[in-house]
C-alpha positions in Angstrom: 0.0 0.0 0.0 1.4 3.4 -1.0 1.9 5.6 2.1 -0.4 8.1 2.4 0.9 12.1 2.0 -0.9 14.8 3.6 -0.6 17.8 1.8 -1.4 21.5 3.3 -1.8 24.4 1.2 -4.0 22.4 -0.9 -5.5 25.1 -2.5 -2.1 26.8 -3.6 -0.6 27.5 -6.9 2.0 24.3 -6.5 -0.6 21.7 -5.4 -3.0 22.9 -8.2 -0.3 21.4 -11.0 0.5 18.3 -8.1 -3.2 17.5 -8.5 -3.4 17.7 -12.2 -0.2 15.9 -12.7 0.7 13.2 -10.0 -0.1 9.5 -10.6 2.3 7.8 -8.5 1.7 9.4 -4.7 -1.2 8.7 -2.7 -2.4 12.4 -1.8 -4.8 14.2 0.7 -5.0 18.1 -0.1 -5.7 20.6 2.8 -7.3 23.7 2.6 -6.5 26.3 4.8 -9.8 26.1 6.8 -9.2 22.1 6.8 -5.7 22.6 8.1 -5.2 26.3 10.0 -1.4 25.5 10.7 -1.6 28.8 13.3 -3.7 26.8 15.6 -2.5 23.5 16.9 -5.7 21.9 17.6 -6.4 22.3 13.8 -3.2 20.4 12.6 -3.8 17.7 15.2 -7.6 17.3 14.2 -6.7 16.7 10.9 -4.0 15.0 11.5 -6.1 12.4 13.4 -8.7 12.0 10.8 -6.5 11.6 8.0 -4.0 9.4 9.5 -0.8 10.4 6.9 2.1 8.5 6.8 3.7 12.0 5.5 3.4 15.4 5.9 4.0 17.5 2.8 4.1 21.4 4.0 3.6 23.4 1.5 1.3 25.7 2.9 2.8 29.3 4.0 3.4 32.8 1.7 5.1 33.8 -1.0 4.5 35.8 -3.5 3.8 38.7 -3.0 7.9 39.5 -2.0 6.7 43.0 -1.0 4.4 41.6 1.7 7.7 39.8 3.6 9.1 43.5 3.7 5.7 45.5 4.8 3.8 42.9 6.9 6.7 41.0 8.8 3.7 39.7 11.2 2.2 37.9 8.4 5.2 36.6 7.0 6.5 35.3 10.4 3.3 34.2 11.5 2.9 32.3 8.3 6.6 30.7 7.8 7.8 30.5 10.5 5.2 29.9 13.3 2.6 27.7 11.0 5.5 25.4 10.1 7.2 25.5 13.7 3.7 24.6 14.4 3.3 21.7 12.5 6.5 20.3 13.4 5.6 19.7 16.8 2.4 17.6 15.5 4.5 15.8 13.4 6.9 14.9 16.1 4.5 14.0 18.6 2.6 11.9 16.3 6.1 10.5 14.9 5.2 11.8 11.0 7.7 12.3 8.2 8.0 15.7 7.6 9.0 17.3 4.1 9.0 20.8 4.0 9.3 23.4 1.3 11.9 25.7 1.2 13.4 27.7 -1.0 17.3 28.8 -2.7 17.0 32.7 -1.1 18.4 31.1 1.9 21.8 31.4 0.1 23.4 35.0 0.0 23.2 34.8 -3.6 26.5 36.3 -4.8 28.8 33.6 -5.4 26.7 31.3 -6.7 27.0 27.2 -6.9 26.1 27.3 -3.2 25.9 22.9 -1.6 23.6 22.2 1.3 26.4 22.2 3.3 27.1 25.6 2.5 26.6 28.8 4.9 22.9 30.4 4.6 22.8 34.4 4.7 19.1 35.1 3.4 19.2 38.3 1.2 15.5 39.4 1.9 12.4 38.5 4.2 11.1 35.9 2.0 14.4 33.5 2.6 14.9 34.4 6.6 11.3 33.4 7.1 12.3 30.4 5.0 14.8 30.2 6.9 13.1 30.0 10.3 10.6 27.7 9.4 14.1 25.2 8.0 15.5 26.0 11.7 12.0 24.7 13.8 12.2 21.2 10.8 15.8 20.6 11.2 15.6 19.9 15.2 12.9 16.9 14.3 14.9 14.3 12.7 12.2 12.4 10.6 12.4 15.1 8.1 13.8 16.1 4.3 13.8 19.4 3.5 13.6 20.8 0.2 15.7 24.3 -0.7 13.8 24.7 -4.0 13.7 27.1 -7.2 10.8 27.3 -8.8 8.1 29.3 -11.1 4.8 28.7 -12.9 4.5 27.9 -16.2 4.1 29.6 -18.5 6.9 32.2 -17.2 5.2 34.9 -15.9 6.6 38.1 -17.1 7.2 39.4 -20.8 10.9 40.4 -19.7 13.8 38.7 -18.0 17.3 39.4 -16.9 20.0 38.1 -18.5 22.8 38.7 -16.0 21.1 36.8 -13.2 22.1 33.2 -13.0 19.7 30.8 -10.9 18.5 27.1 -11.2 14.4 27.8 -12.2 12.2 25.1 -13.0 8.3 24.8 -13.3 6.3 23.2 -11.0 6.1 20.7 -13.4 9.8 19.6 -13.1 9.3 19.0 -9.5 5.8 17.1 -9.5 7.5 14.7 -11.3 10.8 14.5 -9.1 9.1 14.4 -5.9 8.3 10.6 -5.8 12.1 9.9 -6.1 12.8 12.4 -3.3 10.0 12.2 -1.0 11.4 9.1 1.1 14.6 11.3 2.0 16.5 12.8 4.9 17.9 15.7 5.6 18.5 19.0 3.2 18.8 18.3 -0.8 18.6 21.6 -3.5 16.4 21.3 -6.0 16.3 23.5 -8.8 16.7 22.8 -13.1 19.8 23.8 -14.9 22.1 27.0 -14.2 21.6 29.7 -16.4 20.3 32.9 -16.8 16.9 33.6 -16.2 16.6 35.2 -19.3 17.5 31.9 -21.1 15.2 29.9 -19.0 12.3 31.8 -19.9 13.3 32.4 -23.9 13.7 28.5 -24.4 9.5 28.2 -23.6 8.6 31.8 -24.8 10.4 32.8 -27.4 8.8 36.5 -26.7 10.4 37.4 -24.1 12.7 40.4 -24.0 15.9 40.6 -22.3 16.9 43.5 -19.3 19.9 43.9 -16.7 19.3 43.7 -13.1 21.0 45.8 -11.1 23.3 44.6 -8.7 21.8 45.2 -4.9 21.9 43.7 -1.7 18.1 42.9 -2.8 18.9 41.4 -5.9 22.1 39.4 -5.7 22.9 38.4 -9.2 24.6 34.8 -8.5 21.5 32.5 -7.1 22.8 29.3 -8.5 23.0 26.2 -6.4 25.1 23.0 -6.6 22.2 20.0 -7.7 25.1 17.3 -7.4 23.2 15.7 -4.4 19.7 15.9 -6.2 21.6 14.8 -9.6 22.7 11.9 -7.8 19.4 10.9 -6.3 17.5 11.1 -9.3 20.2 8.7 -11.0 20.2 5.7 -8.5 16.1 6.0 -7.8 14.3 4.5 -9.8 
């Protein structure tokens, strides 16, 4: 029997394209009123009727990036207390936990950056990554996923050239995830290095190219070292 995979955040943009494209994980999607993972007698209620042999926690914010700069309280309260939150259920029911995190825990400047590699967040977005990685990585019975990713089709008519990073669609990593999902500890997940420019011209041959400028914001070298993930995706089959 397939082990069965909670997933919160059901309703976000990632587990839209894990709905319409898995076939080979046993899933339960969560809504936020299902699953509210700011209140622990939530996570544990559903916890109990579901029974899941695996928590997948994708549930917390995003996009907007602005929002992780004006409304630290929701970004905190979101990333770092939801998932700190449902790390303790998981724990105390003895769960596998795999959380989504993301490549802006990196400083972003030199680029090529391992898991075993020191993490300087360069905005809001990655330190309350960052915090929710800090509450999973205490709870042993966990994997944690630093991922770089976008929705397809790219989003935006223009794209920098001079800003190298590992994107992939959502796609990419639906179809990854069964090969990973059974994992410990920290692996980087991400598509080729390049620019993000060439990412987005090989689907849409549209799209223009601009320079980004180079700011403590918008670190230009984003690129992270997939030899762990490379090498996982090799000898599972």
């Amino acid at each position: 029997m397939k082990k069965k995979i909670l997933v919160t955040g059901g309703n976000g943009r990632f587990a839209k394209i894990l709905k319409e494209n898995n076939n080979k994980l046993n899933l339960v999607f969560v809504s936020r009123k299902e699953c509210n993972i700011l209140n622990i007698k939530s996570i544990q209620k559903i916890f109990k009727k579901i029974k899941p042999d695996i928590i997948l926690h994708c549930a917390g914010l995003s996009r907007p990036m602005q929002t992780h700069e004006k409304n630290i309280s929701k970004s905190i309260d979101l990333n770092i207390i939801g998932t700190a939150n449902v790390t303790k259920v998981c724990e105390k029911n003895n769960i596998k936990l795999v959380y989504f995190s993301t490549g802006y825990v990196y400083e972003g400047t030199k680029g090529n950056y391992s898991e075993t590699d020191p993490v300087k967040p360069f905005n809001n977005y990655g330190l309350s990554k960052l915090g929710g990685e800090c509450a999973v990585s205490m709870y042993k019975n966990s994997l944690i996923l630093r991922i770089t990713m976008t929705e397809k089709p790219f989003l935006y008519k223009k794209a920098f050239s001079n800003l190298k990073t590992n994107y992939m669609f959502h796609e990419d990593l639906v179809k990854m995830l069964p090969k990973l999902i059974n994992r410990k500890g920290i692996i980087n997940v991400g598509g080729k290095t390049q620019s993000v420019y060439s990412f987005a011209k090989f689907q849409d041959k549209s799209v223009k190219k601009i320079k980004a400028k180079k700011n403590n914001l918008m670190p230009l070298n984003q690129t992270m070292n997939l030899t762990k993930l490379n090498k996982l995706l090799k000898n599972i089959k």
